[in-house]
Structure formats: C-alpha cells, structure tokens
MARTORKE-451132 format. One record per atom (N, C-alpha, C): x, y negated, z; chain; atom name; residue number from 1. Coordinates in steps of 0.02 Angstrom, whole numbers, always signed. Layout:
<rs>
    east   north      up  mimar  vose  roro
       X       Y       Z      A    CA   NUM
...
</rs>
This chain:
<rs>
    east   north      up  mimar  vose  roro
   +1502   +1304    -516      A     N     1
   +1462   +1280    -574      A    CA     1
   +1418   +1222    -551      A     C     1
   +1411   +1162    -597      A     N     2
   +1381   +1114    -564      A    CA     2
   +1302   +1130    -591      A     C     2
   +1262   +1096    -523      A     N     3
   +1175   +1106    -525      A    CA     3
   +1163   +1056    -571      A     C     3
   +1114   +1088    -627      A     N     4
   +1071   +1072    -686      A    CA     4
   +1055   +1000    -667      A     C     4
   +1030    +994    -607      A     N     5
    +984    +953    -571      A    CA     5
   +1024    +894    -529      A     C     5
   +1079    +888    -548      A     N     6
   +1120    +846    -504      A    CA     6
   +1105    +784    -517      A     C     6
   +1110    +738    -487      A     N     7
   +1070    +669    -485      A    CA     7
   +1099    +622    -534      A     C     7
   +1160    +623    -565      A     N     8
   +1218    +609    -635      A    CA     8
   +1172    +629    -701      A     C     8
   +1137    +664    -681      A     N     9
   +1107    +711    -741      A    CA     9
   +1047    +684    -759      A     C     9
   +1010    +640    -711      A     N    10
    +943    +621    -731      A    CA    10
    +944    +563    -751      A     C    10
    +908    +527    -820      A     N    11
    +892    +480    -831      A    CA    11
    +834    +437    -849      A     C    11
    +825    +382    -796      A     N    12
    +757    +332    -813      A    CA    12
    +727    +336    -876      A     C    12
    +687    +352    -902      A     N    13
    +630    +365    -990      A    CA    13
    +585    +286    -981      A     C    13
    +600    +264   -1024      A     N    14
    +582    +194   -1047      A    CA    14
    +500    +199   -1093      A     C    14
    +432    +190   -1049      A     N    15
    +370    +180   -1080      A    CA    15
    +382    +132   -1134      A     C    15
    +323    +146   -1194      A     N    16
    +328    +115   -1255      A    CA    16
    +264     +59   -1266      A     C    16
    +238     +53   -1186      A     N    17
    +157      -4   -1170      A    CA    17
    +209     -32   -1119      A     C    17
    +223    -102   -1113      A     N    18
    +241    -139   -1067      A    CA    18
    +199    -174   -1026      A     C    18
    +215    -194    -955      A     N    19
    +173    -230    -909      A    CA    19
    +141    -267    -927      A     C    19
    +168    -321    -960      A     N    20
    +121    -376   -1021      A    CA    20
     +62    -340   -1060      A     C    20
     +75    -302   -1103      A     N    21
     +23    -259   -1158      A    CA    21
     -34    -225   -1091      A     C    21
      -8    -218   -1026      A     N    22
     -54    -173    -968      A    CA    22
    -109    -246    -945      A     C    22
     -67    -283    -950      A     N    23
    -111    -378    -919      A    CA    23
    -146    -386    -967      A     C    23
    -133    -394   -1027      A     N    24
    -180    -425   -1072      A    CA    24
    -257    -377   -1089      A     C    24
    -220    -287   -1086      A     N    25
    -306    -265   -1088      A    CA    25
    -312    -274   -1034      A     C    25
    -312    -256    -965      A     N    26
    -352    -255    -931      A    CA    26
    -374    -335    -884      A     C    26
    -342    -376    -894      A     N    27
    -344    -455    -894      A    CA    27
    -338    -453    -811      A     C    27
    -291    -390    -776      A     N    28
    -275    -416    -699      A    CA    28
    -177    -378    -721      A     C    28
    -149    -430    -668      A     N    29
     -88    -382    -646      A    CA    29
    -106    -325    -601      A     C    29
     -36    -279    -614      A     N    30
     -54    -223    -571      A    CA    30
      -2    -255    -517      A     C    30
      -5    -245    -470      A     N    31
     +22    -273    -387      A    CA    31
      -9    -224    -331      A     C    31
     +62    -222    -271      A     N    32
     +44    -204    -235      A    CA    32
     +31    -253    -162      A     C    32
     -38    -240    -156      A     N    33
     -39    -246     -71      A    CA    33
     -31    -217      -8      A     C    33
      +2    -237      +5      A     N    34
     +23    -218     +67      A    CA    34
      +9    -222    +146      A     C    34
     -29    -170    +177      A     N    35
     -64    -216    +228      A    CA    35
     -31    -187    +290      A     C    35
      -9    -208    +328      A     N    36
     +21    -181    +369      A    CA    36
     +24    -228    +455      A     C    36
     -17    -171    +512      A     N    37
     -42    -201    +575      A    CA    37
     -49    -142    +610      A     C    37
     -70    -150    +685      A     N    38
     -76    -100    +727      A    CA    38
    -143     -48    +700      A     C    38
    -118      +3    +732      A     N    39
    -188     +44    +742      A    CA    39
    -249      +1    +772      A     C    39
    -319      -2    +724      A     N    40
    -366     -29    +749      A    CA    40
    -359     -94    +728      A     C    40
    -326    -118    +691      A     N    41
    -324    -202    +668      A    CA    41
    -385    -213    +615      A     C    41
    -392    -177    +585      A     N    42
    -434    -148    +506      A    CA    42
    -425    -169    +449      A     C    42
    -343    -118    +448      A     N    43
    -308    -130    +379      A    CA    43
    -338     -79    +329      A     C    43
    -390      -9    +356      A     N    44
    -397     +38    +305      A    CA    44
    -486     -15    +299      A     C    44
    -516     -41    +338      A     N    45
    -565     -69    +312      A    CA    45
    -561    -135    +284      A     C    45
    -524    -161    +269      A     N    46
    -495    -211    +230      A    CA    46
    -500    -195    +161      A     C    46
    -456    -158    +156      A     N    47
    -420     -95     +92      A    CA    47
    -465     -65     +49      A     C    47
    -542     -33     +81      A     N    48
    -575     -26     +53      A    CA    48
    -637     -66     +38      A     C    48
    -655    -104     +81      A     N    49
    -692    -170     +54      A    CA    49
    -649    -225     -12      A     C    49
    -601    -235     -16      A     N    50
    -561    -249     -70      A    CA    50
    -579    -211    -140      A     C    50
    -539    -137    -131      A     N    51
    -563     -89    -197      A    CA    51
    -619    -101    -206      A     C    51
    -678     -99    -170      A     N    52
    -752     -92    -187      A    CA    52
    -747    -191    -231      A     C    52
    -752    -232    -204      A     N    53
    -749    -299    -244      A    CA    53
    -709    -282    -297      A     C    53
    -666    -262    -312      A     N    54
    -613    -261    -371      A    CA    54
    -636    -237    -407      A     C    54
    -681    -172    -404      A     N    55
    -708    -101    -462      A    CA    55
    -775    -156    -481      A     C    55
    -815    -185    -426      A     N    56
    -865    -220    -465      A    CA    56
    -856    -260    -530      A     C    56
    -783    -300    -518      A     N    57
    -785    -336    -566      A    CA    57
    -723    -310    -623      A     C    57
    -740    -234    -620      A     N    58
    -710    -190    -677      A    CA    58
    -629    -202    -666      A     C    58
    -600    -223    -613      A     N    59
    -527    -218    -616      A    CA    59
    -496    -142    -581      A     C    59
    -464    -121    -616      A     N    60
    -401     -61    -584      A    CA    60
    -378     -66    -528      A     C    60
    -412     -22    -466      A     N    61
    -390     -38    -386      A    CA    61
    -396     +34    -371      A     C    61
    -339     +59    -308      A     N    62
    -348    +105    -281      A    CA    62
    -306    +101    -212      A     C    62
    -351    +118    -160      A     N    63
    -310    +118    -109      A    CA    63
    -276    +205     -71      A     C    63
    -208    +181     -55      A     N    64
    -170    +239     -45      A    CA    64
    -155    +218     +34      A     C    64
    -213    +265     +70      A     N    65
    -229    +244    +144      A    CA    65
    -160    +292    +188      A     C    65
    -152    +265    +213      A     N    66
     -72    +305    +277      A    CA    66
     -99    +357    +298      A     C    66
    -166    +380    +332      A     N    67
    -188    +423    +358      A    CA    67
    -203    +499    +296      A     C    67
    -222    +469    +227      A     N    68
    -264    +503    +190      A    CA    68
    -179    +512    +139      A     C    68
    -125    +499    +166      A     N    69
     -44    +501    +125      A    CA    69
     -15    +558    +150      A     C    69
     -31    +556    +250      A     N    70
     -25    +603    +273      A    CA    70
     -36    +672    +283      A     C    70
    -123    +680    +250      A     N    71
    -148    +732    +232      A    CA    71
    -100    +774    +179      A     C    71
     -73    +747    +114      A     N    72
     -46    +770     +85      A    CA    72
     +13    +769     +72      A     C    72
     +44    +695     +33      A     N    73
    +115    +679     +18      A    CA    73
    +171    +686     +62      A     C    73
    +130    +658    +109      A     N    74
    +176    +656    +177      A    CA    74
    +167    +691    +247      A     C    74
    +137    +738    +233      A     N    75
     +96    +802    +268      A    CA    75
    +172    +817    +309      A     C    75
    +218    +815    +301      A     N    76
    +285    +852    +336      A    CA    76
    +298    +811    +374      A     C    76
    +297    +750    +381      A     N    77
    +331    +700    +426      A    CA    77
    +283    +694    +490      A     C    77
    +345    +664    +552      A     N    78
    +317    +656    +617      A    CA    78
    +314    +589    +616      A     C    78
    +316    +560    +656      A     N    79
    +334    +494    +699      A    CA    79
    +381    +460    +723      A     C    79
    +430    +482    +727      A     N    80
    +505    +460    +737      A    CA    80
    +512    +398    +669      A     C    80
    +596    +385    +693      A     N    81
    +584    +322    +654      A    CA    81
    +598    +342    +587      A     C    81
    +656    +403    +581      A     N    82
    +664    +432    +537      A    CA    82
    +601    +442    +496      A     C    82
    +575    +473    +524      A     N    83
    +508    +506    +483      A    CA    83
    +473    +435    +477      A     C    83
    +448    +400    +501      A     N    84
    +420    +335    +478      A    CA    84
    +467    +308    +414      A     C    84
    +514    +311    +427      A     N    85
    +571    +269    +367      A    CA    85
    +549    +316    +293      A     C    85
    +555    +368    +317      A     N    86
    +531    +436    +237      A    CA    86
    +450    +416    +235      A     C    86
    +412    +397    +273      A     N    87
    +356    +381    +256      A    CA    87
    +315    +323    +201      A     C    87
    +368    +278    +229      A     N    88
    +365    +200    +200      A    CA    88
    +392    +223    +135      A     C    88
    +448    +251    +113      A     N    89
    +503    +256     +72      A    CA    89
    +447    +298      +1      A     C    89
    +420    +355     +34      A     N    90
    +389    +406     -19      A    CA    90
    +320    +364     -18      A     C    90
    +281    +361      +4      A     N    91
    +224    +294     -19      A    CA    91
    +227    +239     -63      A     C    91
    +300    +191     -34      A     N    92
    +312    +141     -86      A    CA    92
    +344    +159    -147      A     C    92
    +353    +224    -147      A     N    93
    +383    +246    -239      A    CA    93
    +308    +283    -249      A     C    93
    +253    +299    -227      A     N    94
    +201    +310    -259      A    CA    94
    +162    +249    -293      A     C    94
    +152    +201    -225      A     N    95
    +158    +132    -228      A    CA    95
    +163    +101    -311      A     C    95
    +217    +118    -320      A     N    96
    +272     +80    -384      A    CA    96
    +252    +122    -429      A     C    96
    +228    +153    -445      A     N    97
    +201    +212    -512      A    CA    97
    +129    +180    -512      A     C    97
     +88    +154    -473      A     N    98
     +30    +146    -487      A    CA    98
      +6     +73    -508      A     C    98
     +65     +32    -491      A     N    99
     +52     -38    -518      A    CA    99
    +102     -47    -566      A     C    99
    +171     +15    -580      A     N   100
    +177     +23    -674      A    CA   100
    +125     +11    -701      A     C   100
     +73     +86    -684      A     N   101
     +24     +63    -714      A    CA   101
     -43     +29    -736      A     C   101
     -26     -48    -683      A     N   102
     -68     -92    -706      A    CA   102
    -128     -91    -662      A     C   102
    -106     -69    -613      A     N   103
    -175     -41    -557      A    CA   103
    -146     -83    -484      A     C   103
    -207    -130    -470      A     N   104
    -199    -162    -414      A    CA   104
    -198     -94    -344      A     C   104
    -126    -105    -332      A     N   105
    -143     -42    -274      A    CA   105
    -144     -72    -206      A     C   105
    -182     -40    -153      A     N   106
    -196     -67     -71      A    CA   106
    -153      +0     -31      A     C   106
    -102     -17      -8      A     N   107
     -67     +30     +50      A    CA   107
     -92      -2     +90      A     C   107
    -120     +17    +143      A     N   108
    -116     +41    +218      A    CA   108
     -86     +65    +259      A     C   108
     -47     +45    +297      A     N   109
      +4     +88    +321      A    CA   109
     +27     +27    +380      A     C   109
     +51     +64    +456      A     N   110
     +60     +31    +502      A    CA   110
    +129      +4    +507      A     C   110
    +163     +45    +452      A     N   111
    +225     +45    +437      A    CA   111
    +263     -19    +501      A     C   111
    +283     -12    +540      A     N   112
    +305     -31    +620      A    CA   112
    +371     -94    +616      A     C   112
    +429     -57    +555      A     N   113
    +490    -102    +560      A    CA   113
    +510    -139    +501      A     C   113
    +515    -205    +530      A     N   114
    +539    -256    +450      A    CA   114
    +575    -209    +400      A     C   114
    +639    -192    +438      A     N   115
    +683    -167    +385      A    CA   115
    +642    -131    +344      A     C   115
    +608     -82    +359      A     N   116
    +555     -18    +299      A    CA   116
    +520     -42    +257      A     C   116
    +485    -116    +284      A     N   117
    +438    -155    +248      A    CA   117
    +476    -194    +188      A     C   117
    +537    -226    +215      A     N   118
    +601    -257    +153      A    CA   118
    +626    -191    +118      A     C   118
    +655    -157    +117      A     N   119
    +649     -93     +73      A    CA   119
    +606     -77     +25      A     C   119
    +525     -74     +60      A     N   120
    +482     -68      +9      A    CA   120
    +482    -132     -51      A     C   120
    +479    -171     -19      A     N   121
    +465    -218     -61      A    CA   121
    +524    -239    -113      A     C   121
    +585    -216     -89      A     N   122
    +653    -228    -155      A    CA   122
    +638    -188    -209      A     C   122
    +588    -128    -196      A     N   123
    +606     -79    -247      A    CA   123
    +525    -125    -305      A     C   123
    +504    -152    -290      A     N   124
    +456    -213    -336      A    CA   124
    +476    -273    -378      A     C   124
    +457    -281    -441      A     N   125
    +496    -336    -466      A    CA   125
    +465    -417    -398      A     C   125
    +498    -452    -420      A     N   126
    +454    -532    -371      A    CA   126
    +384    -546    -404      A     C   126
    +357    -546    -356      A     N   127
    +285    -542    -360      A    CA   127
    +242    -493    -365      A     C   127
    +258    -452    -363      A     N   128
    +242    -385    -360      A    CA   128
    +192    -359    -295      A     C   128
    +226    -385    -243      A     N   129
    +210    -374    -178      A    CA   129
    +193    -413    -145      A     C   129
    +162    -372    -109      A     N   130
    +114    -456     -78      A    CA   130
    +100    -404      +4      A     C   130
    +144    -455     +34      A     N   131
    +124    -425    +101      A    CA   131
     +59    -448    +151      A     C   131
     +32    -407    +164      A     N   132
      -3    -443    +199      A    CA   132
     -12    -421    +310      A     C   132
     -30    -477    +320      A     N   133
     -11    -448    +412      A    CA   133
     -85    -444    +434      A     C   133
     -87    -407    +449      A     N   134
    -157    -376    +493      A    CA   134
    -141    -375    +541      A     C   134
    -164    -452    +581      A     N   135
    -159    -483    +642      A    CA   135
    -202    -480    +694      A     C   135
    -210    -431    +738      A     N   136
    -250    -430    +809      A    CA   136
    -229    -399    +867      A     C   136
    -211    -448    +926      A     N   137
    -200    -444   +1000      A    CA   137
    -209    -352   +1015      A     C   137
    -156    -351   +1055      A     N   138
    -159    -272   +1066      A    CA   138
    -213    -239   +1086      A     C   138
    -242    -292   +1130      A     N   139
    -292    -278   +1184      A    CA   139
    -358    -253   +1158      A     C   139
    -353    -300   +1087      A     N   140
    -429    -301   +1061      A    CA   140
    -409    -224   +1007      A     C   140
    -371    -197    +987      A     N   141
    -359    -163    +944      A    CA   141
    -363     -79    +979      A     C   141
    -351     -92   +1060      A     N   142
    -361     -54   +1108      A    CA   142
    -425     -55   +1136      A     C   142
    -465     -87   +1125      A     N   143
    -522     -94   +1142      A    CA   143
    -581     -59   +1092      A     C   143
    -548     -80   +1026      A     N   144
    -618     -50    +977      A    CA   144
    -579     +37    +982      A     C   144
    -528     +65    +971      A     N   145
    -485    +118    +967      A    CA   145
    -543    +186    +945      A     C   145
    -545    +168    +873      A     N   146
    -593    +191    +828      A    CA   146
    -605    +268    +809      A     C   146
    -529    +281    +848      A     N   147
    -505    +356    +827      A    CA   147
    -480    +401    +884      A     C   147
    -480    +355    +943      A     N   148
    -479    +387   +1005      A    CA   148
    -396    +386   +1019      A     C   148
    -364    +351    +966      A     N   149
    -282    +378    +982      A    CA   149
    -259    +330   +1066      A     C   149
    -264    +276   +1048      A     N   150
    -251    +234   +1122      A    CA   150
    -257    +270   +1181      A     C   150
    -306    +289   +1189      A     N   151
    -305    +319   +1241      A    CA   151
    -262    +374   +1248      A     C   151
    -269    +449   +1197      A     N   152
    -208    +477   +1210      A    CA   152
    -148    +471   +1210      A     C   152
    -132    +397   +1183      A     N   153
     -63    +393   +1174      A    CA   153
     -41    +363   +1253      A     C   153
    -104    +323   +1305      A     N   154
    -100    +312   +1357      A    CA   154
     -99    +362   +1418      A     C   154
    -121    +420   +1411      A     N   155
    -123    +475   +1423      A    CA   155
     -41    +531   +1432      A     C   155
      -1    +495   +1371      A     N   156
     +60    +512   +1352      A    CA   156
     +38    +592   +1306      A     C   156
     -16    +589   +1286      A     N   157
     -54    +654   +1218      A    CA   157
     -21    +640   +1154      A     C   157
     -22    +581   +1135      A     N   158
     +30    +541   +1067      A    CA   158
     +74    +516   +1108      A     C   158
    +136    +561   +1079      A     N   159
    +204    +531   +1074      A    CA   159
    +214    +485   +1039      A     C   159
    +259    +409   +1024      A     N   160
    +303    +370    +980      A    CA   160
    +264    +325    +925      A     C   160
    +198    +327    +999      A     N   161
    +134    +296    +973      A    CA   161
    +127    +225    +956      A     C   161
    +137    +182    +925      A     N   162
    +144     +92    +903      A    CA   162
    +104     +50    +950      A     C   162
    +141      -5    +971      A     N   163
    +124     -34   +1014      A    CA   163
    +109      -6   +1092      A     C   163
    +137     +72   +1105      A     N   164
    +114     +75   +1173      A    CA   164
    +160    +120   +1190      A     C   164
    +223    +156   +1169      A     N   165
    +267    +193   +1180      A    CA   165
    +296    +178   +1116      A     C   165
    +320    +149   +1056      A     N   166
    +358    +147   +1014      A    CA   166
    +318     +64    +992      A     C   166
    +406     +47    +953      A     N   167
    +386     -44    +948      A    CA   167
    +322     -74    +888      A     C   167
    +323    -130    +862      A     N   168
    +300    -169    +822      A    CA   168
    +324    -215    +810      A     C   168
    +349    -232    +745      A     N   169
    +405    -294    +724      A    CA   169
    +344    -350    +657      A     C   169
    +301    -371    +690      A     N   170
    +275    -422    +648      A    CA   170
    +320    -450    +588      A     C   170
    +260    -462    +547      A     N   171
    +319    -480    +483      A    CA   171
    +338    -549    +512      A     C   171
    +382    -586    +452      A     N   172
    +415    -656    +457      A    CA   172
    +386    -698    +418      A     C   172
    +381    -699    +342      A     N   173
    +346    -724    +312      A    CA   173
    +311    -678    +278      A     C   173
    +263    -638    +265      A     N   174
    +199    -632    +244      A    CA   174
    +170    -672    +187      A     C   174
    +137    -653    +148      A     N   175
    +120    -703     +87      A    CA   175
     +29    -692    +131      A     C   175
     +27    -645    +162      A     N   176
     -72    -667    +177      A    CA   176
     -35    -640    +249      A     C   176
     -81    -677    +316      A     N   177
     -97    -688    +369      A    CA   177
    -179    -667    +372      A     C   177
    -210    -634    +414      A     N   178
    -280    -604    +428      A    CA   178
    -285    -591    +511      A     C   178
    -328    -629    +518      A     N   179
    -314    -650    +591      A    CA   179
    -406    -552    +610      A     C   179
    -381    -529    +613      A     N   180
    -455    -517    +603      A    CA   180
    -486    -505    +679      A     C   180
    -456    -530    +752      A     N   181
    -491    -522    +805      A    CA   181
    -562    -589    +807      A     C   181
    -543    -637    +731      A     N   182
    -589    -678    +752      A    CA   182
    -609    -691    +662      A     C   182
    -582    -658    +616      A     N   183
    -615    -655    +544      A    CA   183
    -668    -595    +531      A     C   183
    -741    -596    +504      A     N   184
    -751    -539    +489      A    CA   184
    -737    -490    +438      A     C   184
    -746    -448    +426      A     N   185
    -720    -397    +358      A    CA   185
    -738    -428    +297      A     C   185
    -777    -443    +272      A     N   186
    -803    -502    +231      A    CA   186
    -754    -560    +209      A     C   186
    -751    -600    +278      A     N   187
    -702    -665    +291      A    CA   187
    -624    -628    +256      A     C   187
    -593    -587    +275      A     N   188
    -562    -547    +276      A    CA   188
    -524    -506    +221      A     C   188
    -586    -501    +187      A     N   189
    -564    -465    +103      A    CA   189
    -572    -528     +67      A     C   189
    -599    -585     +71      A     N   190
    -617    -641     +34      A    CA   190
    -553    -697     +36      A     C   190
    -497    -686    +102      A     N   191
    -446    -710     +90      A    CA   191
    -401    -681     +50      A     C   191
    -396    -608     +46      A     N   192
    -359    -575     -10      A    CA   192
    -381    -597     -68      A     C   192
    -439    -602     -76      A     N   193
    -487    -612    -149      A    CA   193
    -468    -676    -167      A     C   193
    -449    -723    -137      A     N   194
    -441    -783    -141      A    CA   194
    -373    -795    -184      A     C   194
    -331    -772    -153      A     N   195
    -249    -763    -166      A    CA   195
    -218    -731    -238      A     C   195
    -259    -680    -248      A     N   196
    -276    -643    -305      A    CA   196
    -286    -700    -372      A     C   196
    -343    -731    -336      A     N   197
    -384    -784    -415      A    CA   197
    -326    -829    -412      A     C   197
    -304    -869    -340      A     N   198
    -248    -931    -344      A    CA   198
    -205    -909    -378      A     C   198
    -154    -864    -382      A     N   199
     -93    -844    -404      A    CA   199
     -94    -788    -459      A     C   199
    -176    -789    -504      A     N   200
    -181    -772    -557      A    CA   200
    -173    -683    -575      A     C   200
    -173    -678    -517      A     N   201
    -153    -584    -515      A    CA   201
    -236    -554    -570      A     C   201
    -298    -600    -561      A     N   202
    -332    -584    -591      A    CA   202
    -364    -619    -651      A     C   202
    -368    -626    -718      A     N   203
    -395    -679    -760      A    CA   203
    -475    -692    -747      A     C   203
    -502    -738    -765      A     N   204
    -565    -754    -771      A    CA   204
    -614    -731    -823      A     C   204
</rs>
C-alpha cells in the first residue's frame, strides 16, 4: 500500500499577499543575509548590531544565529561534512520562509564549503541573497577565541573544528566583503547598512 505521505502526494499552496503587496506595506524587501567566516570573525556580532539598526527604523529583521539553530532545529547534527551540508540545507529553508515573509533575515553560520553556500543561495529568487564574507586572519580570530573553542580544538577536545583540523573555502564573489581584523562593529554593520539603502532593499 503506498504511504499517504509520499513525496508525489504533496503539493506547493500558493499565498494570496505577494512579495510586492509584503514591499509596499512594509517599504523594505525581505532578503537574506548571509554571513559567513571563521569562528571569532564576528559574524553573530555583526548580525545583531544590524537587527538592532533595522528594528530602530521599524523594519522586519531577525537573526537566525548557527549556534542558537543548533540549540534546537539542528540540535541532531555533528560536524562532519555531511552534517554541516544538513545544516546549511535546514537553515536555508528556514532562511526562505522568513524572507517569504518579508522579513530581512541575518544567518550566521560558518557554513565552511562553497558548494553548501551555492545551494543555499539557488533555493532564493536573484537578489534575494546577499552573501556576505566575514573576513579575518586566522591568527587574529585565534587570538580573541571568545568561546574558548580554539584552543580545544588545538588540544584535539573539538574534532572537525574550521580552520584548524577541518577546511575553509572563502567565498568567490561575495556581494559584501568585511574586513573586520581592521573594521570596527559599527564600521561593520554600516557597510551592510549601506548596501541595503544602495540597492534599495530598504525605501526611504
């Protein structure tokens, strides 16, 4: 007997408010950003200095931090690449439900390999996504190591740990570059902020 639930069986339900009708009330697109850099670069303090500017000026922002995805959504997965690939994969379809609805969303996420990062981003119409690279020298990212992981992962305590036992594949082209071993957090959210007003993601 075939399952109720078989994947033949389900079909996409078409909302009756379109993306347009979501732009005009709330006078921003919903888009995702994407920030993605080593541990310690400060892609989750980026992320939330952003939301906080965005809510001031009454726009729809929420950030869906990698660490705070893991607590729950993604509470089952390890570190392998596998499990990184299901990580990226179930985030960027949460991702995509929240800038349906019209909500500037901020992922965080170290997310490690191009390929996972091009994946995410096919499942977005163009323009949608906006990658951004959270750019800082290993050394310095090992140096502030905010959470103590560096070291255990130097230790060999974290297994398949980024940048120090498992790789890092910098993006290629990037729509934002954030240098932040020499921008401050400020400097930092104000280039996102910038990009936003240029390319109209927010009205005046």
């Amino acid at each position: 007997m075939e399952n109720e639930t078989d994947q033949k069986h389900i079909y996409r339900q078409q909302s009756k408010v379109m993306k347009s009708d979501r732009y005009h009330r709330n006078r921003h697109k919903g888009c995702i950003i994407w920030l993605t850099g080593l541990s310690g670069s400060g892609k989750s303090s980026i992320s939330f200095e952003i939301e906080r500017l965005l809510f001031e000026r009454n726009v729809s922002a929420y950030v869906l931090d990698g660490d705070n995805l893991r607590h729950g959504l993604n509470r089952d997965l390890g570190f392998s690449a596998d499990d990184r690939r299901e990580n990226i994969r179930r985030s960027a379809e949460a991702a995509k439900l929240f800038v349906d609805a019209g909500i500037i969303t901020l992922l965080s996420l170290i997310s490690p390999y191009r390929v996972d990062r091009d994946a995410a981003r096919a499942l977005f119409e163009a323009g949608d996504f906006i990658e951004v690279y959270v750019k800082c020298p290993l050394d310095v990212c090992e140096q502030r190591d905010p959470k103590g992981l560096y070291k255990k992962a130097r230790t060999g305590e974290i297994r398949e740990f980024t940048g120090i036992s498992a790789p890092y594949e910098p993006p290629l082209q990037p729509e934002i570059v954030i240098q932040t071993d020499s921008q401050t957090l400020i400097e930092s959210a104000e280039q996102i902020m910038q990009y936003l007003r240029t390319y109209q993601y927010l009205q005046d």
